[in-house]
C-alpha positions as CSV (number, residue, x, y, z in Angstrom):
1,X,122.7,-245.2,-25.1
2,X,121.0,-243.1,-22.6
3,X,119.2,-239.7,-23.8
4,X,119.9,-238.0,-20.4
5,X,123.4,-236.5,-21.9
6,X,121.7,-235.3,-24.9
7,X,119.1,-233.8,-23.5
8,X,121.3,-232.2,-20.9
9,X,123.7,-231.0,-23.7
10,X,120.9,-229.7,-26.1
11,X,119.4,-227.2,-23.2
12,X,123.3,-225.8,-22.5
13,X,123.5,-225.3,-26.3
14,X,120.1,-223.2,-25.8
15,X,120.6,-221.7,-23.0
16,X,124.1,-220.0,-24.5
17,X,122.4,-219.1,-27.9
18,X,119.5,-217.0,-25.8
19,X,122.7,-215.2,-23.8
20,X,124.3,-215.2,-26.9
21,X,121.3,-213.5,-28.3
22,X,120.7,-211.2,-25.6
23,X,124.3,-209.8,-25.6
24,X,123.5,-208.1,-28.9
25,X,120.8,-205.9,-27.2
26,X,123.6,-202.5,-26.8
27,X,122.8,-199.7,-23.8
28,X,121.9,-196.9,-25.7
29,X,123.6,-193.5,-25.0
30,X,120.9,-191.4,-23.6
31,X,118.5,-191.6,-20.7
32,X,115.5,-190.7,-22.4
33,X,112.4,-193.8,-24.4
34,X,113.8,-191.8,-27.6
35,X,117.0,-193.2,-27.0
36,X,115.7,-196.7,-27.1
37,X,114.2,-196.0,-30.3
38,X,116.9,-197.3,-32.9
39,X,116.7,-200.3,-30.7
40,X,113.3,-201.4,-31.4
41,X,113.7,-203.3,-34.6
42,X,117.3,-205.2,-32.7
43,X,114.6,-205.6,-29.6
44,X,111.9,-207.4,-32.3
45,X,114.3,-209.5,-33.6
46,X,115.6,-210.7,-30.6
47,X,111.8,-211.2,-29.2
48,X,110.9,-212.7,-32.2
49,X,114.3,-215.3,-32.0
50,X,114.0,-215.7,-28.1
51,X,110.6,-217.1,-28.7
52,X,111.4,-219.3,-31.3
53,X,114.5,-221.0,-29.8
54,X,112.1,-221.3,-26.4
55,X,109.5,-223.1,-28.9
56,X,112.4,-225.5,-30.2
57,X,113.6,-226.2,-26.3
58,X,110.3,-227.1,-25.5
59,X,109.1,-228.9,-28.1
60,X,112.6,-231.1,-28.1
61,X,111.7,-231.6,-24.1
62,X,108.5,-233.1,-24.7
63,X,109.4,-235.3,-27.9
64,X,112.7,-236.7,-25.5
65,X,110.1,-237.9,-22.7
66,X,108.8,-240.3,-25.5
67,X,112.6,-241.5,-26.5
68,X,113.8,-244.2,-24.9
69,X,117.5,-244.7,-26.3
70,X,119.2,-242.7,-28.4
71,X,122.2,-244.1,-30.9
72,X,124.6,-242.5,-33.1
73,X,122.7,-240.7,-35.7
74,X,120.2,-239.1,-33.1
75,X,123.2,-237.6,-31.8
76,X,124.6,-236.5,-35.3
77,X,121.3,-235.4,-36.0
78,X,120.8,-233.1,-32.7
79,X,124.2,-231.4,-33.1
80,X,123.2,-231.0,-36.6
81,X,119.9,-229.3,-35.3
82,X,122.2,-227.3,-33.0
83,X,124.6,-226.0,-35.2
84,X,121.5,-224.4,-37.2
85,X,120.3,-223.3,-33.8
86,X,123.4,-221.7,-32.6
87,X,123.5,-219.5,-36.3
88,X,120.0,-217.4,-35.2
89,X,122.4,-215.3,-32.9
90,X,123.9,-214.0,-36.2
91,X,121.2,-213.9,-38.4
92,X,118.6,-211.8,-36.0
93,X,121.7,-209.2,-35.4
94,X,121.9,-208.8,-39.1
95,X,118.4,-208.4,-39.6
96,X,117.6,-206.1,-36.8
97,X,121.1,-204.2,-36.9
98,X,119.8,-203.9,-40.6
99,X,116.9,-203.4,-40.1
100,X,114.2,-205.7,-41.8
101,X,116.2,-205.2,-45.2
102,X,114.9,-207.8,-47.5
103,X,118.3,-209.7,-48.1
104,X,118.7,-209.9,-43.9
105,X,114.8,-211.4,-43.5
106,X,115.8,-214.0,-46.3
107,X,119.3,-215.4,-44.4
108,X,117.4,-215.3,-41.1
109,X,114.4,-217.5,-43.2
110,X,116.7,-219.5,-44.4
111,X,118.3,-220.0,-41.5
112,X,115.1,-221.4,-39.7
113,X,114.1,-223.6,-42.5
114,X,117.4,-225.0,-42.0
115,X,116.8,-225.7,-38.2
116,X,112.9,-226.9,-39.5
117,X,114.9,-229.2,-41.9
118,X,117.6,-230.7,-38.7
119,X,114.6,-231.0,-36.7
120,X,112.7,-232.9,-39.0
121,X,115.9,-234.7,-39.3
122,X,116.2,-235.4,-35.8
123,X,112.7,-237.0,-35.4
124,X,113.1,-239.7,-38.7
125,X,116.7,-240.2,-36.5
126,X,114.5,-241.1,-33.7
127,X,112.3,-243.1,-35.6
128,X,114.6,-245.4,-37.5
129,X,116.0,-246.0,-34.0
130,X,112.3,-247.0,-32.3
131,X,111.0,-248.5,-35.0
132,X,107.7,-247.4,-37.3
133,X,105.4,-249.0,-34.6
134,X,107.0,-248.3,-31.5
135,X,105.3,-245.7,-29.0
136,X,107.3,-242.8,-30.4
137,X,106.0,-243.5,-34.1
138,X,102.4,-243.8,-32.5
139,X,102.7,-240.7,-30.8
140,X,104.3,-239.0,-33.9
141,X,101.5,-239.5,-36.4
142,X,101.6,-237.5,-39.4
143,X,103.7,-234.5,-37.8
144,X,101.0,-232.0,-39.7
145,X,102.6,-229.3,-37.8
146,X,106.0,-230.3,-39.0
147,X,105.2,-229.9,-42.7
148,X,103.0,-227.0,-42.8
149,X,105.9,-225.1,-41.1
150,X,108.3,-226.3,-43.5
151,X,106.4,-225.1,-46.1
152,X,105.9,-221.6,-44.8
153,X,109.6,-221.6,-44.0
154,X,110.4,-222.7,-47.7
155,X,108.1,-220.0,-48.9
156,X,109.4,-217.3,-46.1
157,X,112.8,-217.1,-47.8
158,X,111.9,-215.9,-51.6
159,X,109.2,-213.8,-50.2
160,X,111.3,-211.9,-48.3
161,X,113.2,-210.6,-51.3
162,X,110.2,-208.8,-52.5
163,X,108.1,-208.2,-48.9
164,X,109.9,-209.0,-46.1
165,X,107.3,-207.9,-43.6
166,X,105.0,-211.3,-45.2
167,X,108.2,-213.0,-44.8
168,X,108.5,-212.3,-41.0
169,X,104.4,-212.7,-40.6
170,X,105.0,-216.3,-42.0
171,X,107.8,-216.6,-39.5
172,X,105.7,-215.0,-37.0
173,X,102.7,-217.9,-38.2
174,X,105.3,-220.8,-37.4
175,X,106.0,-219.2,-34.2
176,X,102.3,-219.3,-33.2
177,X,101.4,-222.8,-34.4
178,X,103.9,-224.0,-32.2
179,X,104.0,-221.9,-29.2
180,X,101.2,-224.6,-27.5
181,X,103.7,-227.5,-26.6
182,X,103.4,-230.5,-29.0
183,X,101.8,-232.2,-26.3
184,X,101.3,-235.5,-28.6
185,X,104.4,-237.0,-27.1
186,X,102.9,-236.3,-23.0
187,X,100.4,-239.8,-23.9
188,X,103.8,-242.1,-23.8
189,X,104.6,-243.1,-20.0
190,X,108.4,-243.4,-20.4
């Protein structure tokens, strides 16, 4: 199968979530900076989610220039990613509408280990279906990145319970580490 449908379904999937997202960001009643002030933490959250679902587009557009073909369980294994993907609307409301509370920081770390998870998901998809010494596998290597944000993720969520700011700076750590495209994937000439 082609990947041109997935990939052009995937960025309509993220381009509703950041709407989606963006929608939750209310006009305050006032015409003065201190009426924007009991939006700041929504703002954050939304900043903070924005930039995260840009990193995921990003990176999923330069790891699709290395695939080939896709079959059935990359599909099922992006729709999986998106349906973790398309939750972070809910989860930044809740924390910023709630403002950091520990419980809210835990769902939305959850919630992005669970889209850390479906992507790492999505990459053994696409490498059962190129093959452990095809291009894509090369390209791969040990996916260092991969791990050390699953880990931080994994320890993101009981954290938060007890300091939710270190929670979010571990979030925030993720964010960084990937906000330079994976550019291990640009060597392959499709």
């Amino acid at each position: 199968m082609h990947k041109g449908r997935i990939e052009a379904f995937s960025d309509g999937v993220l381009a509703i979530i950041i709407t989606i997202m963006v929608l939750e960001l209310k006009v305050p009643h006032g015409h003065d900076l201190a009426a924007l002030q009991p939006l700041l933490p929504i703002f954050l959250c939304y900043a903070l989610s924005f930039a995260i679902v840009g990193i995921y587009w990003n990176n999923h557009h330069h790891m699709f220039q290395a695939v080939k073909h896709v079959g059935g369980w990359v599909l099922w294994a992006n729709l999986h990613l998106l349906f973790w993907l398309s939750l972070l609307p809910f989860a930044t409301s809740f924390m910023g509408e709630n403002q950091f509370a520990p419980m809210t920081v835990a769902l939305y770390a959850l919630n992005l280990l669970l889209c850390a998870l479906s992507y790492t998901l999505l990459v053994r998809a696409l490498l059962a279906e190129h093959g452990r010494s095809s291009d894509f596998a090369h390209a791969l290597g040990s996916d260092t990145k991969s791990k050390v944000s699953l880990g931080c993720y994994a320890l993101a969520v009981p954290v938060a319970l007890w300091q939710p700011l270190l929670s979010l700076a571990l979030i925030a750590l993720v964010a960084a580490i990937w906000i330079v495209p994976d550019r291990r994937f640009s060597r392959i000439v499709p």
